[in-house]
C-alpha positions in Angstrom: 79.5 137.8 195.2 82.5 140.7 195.3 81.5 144.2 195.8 82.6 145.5 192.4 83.6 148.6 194.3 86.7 147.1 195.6 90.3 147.0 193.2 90.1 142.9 193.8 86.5 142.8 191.9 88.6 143.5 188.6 90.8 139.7 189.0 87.8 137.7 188.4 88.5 137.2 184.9 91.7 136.1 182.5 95.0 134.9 184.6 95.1 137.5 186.9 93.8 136.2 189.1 95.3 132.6 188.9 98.5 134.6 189.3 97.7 135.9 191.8 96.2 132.7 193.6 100.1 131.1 192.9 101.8 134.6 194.5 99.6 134.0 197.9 98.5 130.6 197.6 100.5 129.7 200.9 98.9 132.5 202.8 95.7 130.4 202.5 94.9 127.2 204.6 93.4 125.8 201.3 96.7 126.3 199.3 97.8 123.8 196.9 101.7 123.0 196.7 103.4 125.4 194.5 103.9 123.9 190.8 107.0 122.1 189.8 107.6 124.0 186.4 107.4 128.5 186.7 107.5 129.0 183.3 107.8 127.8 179.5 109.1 129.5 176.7 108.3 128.8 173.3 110.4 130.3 170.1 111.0 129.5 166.8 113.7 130.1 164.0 113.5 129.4 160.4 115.6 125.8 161.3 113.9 124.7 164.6 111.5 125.4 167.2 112.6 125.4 171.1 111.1 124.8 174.2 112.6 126.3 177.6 110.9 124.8 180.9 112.2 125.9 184.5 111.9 123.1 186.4 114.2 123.4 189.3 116.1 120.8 191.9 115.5 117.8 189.5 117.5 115.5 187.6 118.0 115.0 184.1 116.3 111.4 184.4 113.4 112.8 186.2 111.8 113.9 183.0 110.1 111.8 180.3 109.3 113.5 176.9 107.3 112.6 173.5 106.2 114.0 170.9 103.3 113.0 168.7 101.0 114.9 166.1 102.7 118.6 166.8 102.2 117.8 170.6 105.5 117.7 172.9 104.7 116.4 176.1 106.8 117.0 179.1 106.7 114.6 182.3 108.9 114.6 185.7 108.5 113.6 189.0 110.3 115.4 192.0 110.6 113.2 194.7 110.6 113.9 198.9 113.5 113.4 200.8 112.9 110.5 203.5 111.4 111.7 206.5 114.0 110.3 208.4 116.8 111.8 207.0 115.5 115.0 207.3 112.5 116.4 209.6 110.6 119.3 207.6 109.9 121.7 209.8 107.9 123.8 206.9 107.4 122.5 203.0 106.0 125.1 200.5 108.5 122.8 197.9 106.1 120.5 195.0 106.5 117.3 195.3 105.1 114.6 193.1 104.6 114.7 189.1 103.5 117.0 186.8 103.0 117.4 182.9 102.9 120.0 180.8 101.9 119.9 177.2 103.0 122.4 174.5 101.0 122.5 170.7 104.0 123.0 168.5 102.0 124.0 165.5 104.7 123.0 162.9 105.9 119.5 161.4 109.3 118.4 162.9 111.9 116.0 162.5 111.1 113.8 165.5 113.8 111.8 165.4 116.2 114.5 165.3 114.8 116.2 169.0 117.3 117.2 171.5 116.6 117.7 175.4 119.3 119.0 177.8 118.9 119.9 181.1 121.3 121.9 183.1 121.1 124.7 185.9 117.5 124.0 186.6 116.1 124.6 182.9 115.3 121.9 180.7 115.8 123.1 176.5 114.6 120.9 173.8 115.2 122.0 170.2 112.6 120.4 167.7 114.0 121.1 164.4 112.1 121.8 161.7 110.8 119.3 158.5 112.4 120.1 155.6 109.0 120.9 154.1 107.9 123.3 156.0 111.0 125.5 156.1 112.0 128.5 154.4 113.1 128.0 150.5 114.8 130.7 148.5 113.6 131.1 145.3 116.0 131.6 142.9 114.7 133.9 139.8 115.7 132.9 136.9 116.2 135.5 133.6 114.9 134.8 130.1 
């Protein structure tokens, strides 16, 4: 148990202390590799609903995305460079897959989804179902 005397006894709880963990994981021998992905964003407009992942030093046809019932789900793979081409003298670099999963909590046009993937970030643009965006209402006089 922490003293709860000490400044550390307050990053028990919420993501602080997950955050923390990923800051100076490789300053302890237990570390796992740091994560392929740093961030998401998630935004919306009246027309369409956007996703931007960092995902650095992949390619375009590393990732493999779906969507199904308001769920995008986003899949890569880095791979290693062969061991004989070059000797690694110190990784802290992921390597392997990952997924990340985003609840879109709208209706889109699946069909219509766009990905690009340039300069390390990966930007998908869900747009909206017609039903479930904005209508002006036009008033009518008597």
């Amino acid at each position: 148990m922490r003293n709860s005397n000490t400044p550390w006894s307050m990053v028990r709880f919420g993501n602080i202390e997950r955050e923390i963990n990923e800051m100076l994981g490789h300053l302890r021998p237990d570390a796992q590799p740091v994560r392929a992905t740093r961030g998401l964003h998630l935004g919306q407009d009246e027309h369409n609903v956007y996703v931007e992942l960092i995902a650095p030093g992949l390619k375009a046809d590393a990732f493999e995305i779906t969507y199904e019932d308001q769920v995008l789900t986003i899949k890569g793979e880095r791979k290693s460079q062969p061991e004989d081409v070059v000797r690694v003298l110190h990784k802290e670099r992921f390597e392997g897959s990952f997924e990340r999963k985003v609840k879109v909590g709208v209706t889109v046009n699946a069909d219509a989804i766009r990905a690009e993937y340039r300069a390390g970030i990966l930007n998908i643009t869900l747009p909206k179902a017609e039903a479930v965006k904005p209508r002006r209402i036009d008033v009518q006089s008597a």
